[in-house]
ZAGU-674382 format. One line per 3 residues: number of its first residue (from 1); their letters; for each residue x, y, z of N, C-alpha, C. Coordinates in Angstrom, 1 decimal. Layout:
# residues N
NUM> a> X Y Z X Y Z X Y Z | ...
//
This chain:
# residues 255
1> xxx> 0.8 -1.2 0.0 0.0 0.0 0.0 0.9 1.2 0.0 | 0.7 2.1 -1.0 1.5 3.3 -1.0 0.4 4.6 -0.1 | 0.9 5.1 0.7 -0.2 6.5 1.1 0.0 7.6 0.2
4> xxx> -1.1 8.1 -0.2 -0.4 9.1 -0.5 -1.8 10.4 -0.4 | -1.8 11.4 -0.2 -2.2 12.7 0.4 -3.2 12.6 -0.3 | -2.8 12.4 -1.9 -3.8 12.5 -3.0 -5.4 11.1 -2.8
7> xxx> -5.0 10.6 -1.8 -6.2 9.6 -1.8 -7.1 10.1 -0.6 | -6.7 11.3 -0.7 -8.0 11.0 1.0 -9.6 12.0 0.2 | -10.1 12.0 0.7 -11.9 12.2 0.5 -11.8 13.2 0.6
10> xxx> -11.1 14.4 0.5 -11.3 16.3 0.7 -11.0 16.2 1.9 | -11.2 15.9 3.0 -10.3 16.1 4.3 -10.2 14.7 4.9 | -9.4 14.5 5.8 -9.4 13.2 6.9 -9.9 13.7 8.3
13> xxx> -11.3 13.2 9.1 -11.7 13.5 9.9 -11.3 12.2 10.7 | -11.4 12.2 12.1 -11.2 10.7 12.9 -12.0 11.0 14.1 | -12.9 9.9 14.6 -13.6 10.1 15.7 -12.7 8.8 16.7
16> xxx> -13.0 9.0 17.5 -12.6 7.9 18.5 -13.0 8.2 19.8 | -13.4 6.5 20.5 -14.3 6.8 21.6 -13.2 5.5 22.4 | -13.1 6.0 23.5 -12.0 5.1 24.3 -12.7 4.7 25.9
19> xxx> -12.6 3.4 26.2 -12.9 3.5 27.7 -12.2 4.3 28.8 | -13.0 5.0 30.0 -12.2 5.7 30.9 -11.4 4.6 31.4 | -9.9 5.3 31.9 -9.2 4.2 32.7 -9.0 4.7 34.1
22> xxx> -9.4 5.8 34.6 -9.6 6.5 35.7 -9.0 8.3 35.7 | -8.8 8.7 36.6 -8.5 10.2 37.0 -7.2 9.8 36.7 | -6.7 10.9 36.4 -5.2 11.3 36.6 -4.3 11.1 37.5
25> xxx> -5.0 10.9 38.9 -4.8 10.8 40.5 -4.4 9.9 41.0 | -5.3 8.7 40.1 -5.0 7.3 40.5 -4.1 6.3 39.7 | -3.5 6.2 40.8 -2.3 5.2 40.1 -2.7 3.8 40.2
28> xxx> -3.1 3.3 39.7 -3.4 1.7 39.2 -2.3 0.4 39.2 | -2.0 -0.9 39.4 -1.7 -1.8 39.0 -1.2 -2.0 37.6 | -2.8 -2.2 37.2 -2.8 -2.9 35.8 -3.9 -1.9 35.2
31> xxx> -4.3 -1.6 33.8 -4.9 -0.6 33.3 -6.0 -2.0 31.9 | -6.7 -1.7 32.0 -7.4 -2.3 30.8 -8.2 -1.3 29.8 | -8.3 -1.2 28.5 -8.9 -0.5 27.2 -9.9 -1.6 27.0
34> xxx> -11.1 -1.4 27.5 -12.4 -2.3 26.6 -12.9 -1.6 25.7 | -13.0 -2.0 24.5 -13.8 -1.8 23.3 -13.0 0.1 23.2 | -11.8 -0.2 22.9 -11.5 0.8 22.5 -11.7 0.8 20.8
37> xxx> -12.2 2.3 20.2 -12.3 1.7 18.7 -12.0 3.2 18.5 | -11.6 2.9 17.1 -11.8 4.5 15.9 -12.3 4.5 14.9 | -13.0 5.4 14.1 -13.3 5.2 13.0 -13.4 6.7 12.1
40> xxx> -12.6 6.4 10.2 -12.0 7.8 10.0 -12.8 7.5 8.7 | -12.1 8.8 7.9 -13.5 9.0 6.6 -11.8 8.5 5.5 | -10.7 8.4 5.9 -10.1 7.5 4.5 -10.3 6.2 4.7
43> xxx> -10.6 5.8 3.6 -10.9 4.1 2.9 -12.4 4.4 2.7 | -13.2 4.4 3.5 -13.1 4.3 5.0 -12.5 3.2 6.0 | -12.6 3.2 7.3 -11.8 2.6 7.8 -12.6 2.8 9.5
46> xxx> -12.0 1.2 10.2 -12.0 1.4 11.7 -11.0 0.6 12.2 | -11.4 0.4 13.7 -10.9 -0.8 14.2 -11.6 -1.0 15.4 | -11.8 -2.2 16.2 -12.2 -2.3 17.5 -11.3 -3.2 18.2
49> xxx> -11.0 -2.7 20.0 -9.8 -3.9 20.2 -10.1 -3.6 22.0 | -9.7 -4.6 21.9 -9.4 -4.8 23.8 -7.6 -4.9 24.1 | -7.8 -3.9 24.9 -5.9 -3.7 25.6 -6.5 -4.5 27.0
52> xxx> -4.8 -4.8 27.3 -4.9 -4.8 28.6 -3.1 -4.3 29.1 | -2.8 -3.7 29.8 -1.3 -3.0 30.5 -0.5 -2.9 28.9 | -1.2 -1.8 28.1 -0.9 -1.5 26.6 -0.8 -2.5 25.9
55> xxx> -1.2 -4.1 25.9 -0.9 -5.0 25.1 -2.5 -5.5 24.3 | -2.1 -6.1 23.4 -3.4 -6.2 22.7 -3.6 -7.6 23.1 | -5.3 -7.8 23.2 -6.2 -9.1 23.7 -6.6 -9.7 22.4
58> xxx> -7.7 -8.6 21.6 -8.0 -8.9 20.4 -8.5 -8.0 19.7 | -9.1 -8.0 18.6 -9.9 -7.1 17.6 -10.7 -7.4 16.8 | -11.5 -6.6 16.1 -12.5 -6.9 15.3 -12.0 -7.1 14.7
61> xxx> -12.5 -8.3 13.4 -12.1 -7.9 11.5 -13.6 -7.5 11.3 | -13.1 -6.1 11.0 -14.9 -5.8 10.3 -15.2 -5.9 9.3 | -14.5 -6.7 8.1 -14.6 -7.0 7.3 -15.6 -8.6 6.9
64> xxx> -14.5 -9.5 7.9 -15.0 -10.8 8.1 -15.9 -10.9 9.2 | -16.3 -10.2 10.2 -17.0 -9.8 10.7 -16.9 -10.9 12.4 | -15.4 -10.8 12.8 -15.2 -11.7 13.5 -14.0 -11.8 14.3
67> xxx> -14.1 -12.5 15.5 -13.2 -11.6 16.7 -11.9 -12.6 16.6 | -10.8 -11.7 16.6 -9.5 -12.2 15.9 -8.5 -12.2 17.3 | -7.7 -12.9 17.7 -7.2 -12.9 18.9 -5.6 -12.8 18.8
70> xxx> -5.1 -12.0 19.8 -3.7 -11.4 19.5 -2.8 -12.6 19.3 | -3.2 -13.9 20.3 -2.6 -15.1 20.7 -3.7 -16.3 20.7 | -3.5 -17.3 20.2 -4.7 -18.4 20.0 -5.0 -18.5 21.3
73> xxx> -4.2 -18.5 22.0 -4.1 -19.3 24.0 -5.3 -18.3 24.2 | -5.6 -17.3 24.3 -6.5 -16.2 24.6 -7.7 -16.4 24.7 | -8.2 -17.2 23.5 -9.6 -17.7 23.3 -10.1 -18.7 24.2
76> xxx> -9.2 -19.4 25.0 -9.3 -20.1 25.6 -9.7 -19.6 27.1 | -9.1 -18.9 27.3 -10.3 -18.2 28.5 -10.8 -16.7 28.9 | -11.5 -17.0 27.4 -12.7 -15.9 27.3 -13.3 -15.8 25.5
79> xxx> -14.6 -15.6 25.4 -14.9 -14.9 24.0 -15.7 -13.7 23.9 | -15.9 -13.3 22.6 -16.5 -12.0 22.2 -17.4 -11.8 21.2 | -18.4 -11.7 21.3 -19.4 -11.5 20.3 -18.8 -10.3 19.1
82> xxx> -18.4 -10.7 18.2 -18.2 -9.6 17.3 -19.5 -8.2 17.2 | -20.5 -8.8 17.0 -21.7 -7.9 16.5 -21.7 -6.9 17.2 | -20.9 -7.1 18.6 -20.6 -5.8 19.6 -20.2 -4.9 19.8
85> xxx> -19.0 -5.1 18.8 -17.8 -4.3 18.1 -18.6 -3.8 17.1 | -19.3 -4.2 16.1 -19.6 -3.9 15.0 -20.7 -3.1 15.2 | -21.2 -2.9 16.0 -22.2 -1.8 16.6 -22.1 -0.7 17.4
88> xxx> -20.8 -0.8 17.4 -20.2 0.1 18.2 -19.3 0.8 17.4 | -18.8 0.2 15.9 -17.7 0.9 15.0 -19.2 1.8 14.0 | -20.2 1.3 14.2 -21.3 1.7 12.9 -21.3 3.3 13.9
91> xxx> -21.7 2.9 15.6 -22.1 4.3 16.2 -20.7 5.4 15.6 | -19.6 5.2 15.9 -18.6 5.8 15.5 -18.8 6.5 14.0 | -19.4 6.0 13.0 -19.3 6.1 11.7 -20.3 7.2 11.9
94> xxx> -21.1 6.8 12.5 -22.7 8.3 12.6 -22.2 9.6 13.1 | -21.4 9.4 14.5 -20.8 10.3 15.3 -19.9 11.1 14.2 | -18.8 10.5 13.4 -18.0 11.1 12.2 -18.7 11.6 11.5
97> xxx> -19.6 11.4 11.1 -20.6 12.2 10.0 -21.2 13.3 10.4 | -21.5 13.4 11.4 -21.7 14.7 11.9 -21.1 15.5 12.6 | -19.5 15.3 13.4 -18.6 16.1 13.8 -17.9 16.5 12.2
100> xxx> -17.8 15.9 11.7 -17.4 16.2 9.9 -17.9 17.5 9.6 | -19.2 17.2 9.8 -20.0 18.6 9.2 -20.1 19.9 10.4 | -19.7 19.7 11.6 -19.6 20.4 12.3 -18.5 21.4 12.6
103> xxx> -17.4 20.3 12.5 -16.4 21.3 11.9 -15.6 21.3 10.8 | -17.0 21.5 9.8 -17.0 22.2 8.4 -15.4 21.4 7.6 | -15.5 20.3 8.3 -15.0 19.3 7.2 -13.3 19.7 7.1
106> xxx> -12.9 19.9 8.7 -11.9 20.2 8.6 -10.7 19.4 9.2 | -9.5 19.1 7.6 -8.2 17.8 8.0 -8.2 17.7 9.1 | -7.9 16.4 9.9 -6.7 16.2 10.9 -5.8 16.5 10.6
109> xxx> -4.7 16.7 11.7 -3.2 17.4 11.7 -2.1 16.0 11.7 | -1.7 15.9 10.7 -0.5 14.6 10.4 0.4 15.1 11.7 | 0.4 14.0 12.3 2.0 14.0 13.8 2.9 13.1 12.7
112> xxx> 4.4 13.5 13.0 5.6 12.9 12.6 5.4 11.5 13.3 | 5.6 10.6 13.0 5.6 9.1 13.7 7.3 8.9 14.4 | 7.9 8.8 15.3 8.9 8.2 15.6 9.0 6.7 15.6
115> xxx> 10.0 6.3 14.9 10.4 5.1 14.9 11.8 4.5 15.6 | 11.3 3.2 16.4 12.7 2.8 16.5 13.0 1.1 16.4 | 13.7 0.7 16.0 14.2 -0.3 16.0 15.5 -1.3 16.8
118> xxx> 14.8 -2.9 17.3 15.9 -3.3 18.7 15.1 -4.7 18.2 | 16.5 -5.7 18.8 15.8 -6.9 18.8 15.4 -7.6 20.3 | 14.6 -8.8 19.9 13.9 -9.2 21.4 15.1 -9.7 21.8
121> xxx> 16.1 -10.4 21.5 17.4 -11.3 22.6 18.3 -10.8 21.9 | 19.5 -10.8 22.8 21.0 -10.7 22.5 20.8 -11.7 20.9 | 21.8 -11.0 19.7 22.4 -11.7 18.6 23.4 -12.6 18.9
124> xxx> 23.1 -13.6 17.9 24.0 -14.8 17.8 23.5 -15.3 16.1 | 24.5 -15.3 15.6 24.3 -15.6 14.4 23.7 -17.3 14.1 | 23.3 -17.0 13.3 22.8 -18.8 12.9 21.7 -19.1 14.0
127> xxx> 21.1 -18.3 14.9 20.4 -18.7 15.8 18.9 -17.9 16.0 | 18.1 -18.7 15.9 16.2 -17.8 15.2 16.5 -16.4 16.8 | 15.8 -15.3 15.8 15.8 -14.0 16.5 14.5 -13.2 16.2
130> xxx> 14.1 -12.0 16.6 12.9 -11.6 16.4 13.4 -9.4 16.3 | 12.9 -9.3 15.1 13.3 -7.9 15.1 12.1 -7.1 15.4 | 12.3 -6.0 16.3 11.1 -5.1 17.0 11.5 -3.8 15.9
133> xxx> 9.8 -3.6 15.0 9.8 -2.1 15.0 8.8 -1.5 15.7 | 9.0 -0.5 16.4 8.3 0.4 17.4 8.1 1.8 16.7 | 6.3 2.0 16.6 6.4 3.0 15.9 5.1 4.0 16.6
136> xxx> 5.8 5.4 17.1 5.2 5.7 18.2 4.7 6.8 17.9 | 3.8 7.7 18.7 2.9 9.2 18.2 2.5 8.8 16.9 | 1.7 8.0 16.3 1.3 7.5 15.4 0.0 8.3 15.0
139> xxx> -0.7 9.4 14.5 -1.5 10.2 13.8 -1.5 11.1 12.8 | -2.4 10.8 11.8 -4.4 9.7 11.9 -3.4 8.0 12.1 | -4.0 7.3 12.2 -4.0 5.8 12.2 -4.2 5.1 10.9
142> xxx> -3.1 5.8 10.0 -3.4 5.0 8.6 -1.6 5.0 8.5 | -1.0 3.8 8.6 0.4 3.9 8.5 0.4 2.6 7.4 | 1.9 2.1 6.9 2.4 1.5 6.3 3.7 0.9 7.0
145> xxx> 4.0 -0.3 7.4 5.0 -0.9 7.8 6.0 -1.9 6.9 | 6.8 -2.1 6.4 7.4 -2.5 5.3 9.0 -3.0 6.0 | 9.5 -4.7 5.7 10.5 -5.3 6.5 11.4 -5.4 4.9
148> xxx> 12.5 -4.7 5.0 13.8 -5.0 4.0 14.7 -5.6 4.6 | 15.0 -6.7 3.9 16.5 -7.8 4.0 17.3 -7.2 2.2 | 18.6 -6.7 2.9 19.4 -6.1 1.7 18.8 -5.3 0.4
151> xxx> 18.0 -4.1 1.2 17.0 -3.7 0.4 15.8 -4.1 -0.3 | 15.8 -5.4 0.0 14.3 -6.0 -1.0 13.4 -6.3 0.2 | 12.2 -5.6 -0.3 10.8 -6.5 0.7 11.1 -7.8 0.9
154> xxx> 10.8 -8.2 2.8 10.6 -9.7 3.0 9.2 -9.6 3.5 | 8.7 -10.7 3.4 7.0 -11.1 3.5 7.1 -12.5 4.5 | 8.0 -13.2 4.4 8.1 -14.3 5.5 8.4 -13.6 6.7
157> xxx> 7.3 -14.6 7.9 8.0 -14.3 9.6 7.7 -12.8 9.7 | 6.9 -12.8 8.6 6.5 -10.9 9.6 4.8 -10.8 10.0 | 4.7 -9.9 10.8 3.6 -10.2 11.9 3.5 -8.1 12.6
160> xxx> 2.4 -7.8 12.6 2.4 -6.5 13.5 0.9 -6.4 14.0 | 0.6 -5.4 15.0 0.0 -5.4 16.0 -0.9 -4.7 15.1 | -2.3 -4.6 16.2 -3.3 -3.5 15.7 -2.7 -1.9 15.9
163> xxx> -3.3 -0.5 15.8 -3.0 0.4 16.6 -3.5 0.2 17.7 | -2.5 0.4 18.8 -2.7 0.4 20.1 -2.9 1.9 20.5 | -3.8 2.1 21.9 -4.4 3.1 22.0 -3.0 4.3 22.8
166> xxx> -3.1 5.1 23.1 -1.9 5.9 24.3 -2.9 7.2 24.7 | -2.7 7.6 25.8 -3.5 8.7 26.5 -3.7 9.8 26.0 | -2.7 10.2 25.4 -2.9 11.3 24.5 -3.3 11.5 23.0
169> xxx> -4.0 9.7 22.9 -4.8 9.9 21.7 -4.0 9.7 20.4 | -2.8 10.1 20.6 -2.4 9.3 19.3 -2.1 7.5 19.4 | -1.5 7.4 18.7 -1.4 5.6 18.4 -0.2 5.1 18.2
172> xxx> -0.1 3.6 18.8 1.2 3.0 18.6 1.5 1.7 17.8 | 1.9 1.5 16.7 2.2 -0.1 16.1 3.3 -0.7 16.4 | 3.6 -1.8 16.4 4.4 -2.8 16.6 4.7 -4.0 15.5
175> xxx> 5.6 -3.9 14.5 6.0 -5.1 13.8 6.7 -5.7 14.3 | 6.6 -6.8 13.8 7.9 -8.1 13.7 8.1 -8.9 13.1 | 9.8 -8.9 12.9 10.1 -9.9 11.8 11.2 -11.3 12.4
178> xxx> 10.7 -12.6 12.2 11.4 -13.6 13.0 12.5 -14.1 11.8 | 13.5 -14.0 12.3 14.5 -14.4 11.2 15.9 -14.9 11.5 | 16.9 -15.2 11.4 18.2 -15.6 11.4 19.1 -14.9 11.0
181> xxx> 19.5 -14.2 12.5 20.9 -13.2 11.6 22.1 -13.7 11.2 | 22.5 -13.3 10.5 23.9 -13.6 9.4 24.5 -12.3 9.1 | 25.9 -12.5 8.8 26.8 -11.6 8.8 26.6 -11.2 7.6
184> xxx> 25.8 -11.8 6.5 25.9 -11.3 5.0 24.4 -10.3 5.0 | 24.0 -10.1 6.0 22.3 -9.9 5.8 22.1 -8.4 6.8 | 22.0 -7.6 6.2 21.2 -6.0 6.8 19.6 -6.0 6.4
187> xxx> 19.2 -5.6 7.4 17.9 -4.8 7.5 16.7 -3.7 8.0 | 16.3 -3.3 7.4 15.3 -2.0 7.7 14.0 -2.1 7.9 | 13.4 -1.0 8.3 12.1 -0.6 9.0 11.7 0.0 8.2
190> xxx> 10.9 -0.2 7.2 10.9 1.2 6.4 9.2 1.7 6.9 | 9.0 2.6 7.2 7.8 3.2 8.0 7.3 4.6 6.4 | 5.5 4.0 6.5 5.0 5.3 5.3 3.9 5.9 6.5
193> xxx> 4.2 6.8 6.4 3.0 8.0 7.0 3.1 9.2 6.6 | 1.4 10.2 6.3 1.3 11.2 6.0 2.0 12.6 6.6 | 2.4 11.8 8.1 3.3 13.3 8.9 4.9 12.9 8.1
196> xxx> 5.1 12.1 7.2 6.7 12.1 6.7 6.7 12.4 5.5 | 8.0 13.4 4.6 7.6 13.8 3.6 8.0 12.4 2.7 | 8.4 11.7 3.4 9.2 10.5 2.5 9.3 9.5 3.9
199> xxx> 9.6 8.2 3.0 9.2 6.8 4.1 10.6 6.8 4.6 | 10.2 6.7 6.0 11.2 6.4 6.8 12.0 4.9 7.1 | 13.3 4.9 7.2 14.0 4.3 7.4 15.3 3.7 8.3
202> xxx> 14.6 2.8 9.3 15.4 2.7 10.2 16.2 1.5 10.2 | 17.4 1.2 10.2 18.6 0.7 9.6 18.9 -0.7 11.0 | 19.2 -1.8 10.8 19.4 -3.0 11.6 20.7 -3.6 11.1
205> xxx> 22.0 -3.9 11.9 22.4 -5.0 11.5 23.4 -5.5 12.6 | 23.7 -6.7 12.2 24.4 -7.9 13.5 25.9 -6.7 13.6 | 26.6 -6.6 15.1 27.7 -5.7 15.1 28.5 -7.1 15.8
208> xxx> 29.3 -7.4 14.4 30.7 -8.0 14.7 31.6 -7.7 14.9 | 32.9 -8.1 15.9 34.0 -7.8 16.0 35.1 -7.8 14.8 | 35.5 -6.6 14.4 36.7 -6.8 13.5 37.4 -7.6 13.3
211> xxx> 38.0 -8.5 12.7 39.1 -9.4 12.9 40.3 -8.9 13.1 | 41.3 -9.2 13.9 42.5 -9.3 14.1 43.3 -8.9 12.9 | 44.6 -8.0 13.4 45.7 -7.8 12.3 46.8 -8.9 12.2
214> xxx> 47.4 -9.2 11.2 48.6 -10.4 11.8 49.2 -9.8 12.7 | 49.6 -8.3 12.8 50.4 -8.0 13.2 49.9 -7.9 14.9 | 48.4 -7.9 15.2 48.3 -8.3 16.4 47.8 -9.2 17.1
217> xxx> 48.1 -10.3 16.6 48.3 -11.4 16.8 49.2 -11.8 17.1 | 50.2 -11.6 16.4 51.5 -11.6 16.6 52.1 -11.1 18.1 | 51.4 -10.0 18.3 52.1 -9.6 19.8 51.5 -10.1 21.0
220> xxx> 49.6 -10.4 20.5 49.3 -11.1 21.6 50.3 -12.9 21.6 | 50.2 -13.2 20.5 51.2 -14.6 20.8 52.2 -14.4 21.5 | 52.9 -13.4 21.4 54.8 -13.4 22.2 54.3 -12.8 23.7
223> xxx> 53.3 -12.0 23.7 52.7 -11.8 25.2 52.0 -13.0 26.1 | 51.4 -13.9 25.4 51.2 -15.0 26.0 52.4 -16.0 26.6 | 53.3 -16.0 25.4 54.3 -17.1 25.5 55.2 -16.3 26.5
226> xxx> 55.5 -15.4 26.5 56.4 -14.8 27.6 56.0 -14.8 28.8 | 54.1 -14.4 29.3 53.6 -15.1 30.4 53.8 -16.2 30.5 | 53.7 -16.9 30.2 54.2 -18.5 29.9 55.5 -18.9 30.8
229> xxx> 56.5 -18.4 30.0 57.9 -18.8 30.5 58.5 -17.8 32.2 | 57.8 -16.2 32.3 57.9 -15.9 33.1 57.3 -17.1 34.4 | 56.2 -17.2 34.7 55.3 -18.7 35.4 56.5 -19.8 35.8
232> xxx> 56.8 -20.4 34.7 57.7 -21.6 34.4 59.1 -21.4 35.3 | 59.3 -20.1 35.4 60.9 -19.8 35.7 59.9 -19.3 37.4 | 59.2 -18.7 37.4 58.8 -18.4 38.9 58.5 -19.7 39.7
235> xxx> 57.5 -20.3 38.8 57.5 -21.8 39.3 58.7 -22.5 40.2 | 59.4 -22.3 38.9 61.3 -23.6 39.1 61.6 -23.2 40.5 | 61.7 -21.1 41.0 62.7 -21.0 41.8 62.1 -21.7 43.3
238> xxx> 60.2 -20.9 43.5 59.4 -21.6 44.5 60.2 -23.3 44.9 | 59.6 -23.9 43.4 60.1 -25.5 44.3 61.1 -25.3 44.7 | 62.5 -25.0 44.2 63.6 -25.0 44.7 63.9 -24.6 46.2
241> xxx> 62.9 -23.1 46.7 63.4 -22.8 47.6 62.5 -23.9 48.8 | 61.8 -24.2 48.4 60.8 -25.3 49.1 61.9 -26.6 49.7 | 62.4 -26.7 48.4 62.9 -28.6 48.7 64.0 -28.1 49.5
244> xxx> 64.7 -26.7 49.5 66.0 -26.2 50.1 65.7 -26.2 51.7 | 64.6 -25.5 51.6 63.8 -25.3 52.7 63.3 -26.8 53.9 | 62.8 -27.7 53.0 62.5 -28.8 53.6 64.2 -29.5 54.2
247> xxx> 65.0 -29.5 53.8 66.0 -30.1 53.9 66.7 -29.7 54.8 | 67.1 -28.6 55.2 67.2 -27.7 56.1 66.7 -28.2 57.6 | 65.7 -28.4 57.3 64.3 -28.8 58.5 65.0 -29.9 59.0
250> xxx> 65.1 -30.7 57.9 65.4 -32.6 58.2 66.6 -33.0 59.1 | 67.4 -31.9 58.7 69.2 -32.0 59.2 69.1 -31.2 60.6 | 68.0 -30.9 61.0 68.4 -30.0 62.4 67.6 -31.1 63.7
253> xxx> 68.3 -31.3 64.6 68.5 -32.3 65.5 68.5 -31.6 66.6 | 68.2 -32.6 68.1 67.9 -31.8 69.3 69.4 -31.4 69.5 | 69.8 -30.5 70.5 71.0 -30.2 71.1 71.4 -30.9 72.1
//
């Protein structure tokens, strides 16, 4: 999907209706988002989703009309009537149509998206890994996430989150790409959004140690070997003064 400015409907409006999580006052444990949703006038477009401590539970497909789970394990203790969601993204769609006309059909403001990129475990080559892109202040909620191995699209082992909700209303995505780093293999994040004048690119690769010079090699070898022989000769004098020492002992008799 390419974005581009030239596709939106004369302005981009966004409604969104979020559950309270409390006052500002209260400091909580754990924080839960029920039926947090949005819904905007490009495509058009929504989503419906359940957070819980910023992570996703699940979401609508409003398309297929059916509750999709972040993790299969999930379904297992609890379900969700989709039609729930879906009545609650249609209310959204009414509420848009007439804050639209209210204020006289005027853009949202594109926010710059920050991106960053980190992996989930220490690298080891030859060994399965998982690349995190984090892509944050996310507004309107129409983005593009894109995984490059040596500049070419990969489509295997990649996986990303719904937008996730944040207090101040803009939005957060999460990709990931499961893969096997190697020394011959770089990769990027490439992020498209309307707050960027061009797609962003954030840059990944395994950081190997230089190899050795002969020439320092070389010196660590004679530095070893000279530790070596210093030991060996420290060694020799100890026994000696030991056995000198013992003998000494053996020859001395009462008076």
């Amino acid at each position: 999907m390419i974005l581009n400015r030239a596709l939106m409907l004369g302005a981009l409006a966004l409604t969104a209706v979020m559950s309270p999580c409390g006052g500002e006052h209260i400091v909580a444990d754990h924080v839960a988002s029920y039926g947090a949703l949005f819904y905007q006038s490009y495509g058009p477009s929504g989503q419906y989703i359940f957070e819980f401590d910023g992570d996703e539970e699940f979401y609508v497909d409003l398309e297929k009309k059916e509750t999709v789970w972040r993790l299969p394990i999930f379904s297992e203790f609890g379900s969700f009537d989709p039609q729930g969601g879906l009545t609650d993204v249609a209310t959204g769609k009414y509420n848009l149509d007439s804050l639209m006309k209210d204020s006289n059909y005027t853009a949202a403001t594109n926010e710059v998206p920050e991106v960053t990129v980190f992996l989930k475990s220490p690298v080891t080559l030859g060994q399965p890994n998982t690349l995190v892109c984090l892509v944050d202040n996310v507004f309107p909620p129409v983005l593009n996430v894109t995984w490059l191995r040596n500049g070419h699209p990969v489509t295997e082992g990649v996986s990303e989150t719904s937008f996730l909700t944040k207090e101040d209303h803009s939005f957060l995505k999460i990709g990931y790409l499961t893969f096997l780093p190697s020394a011959d293999d770089v990769y990027d994040c490439q992020v498209e959004h309307w707050g960027l004048d061009a797609p962003l690119l954030k840059h990944w690769e395994p950081e190997i140690p230089p190899p050795m010079s002969e020439l320092t090699e070389t010196v660590v070898c004679a530095l070893g070997l000279a530790v070596g022989l210093v030991g060996i000769v420290v060694g020799t004098i100890l026994i000696i003064k030991g056995l000198r020492s013992g003998g000494s002992s053996t020859r001395q008799g009462p008076l």
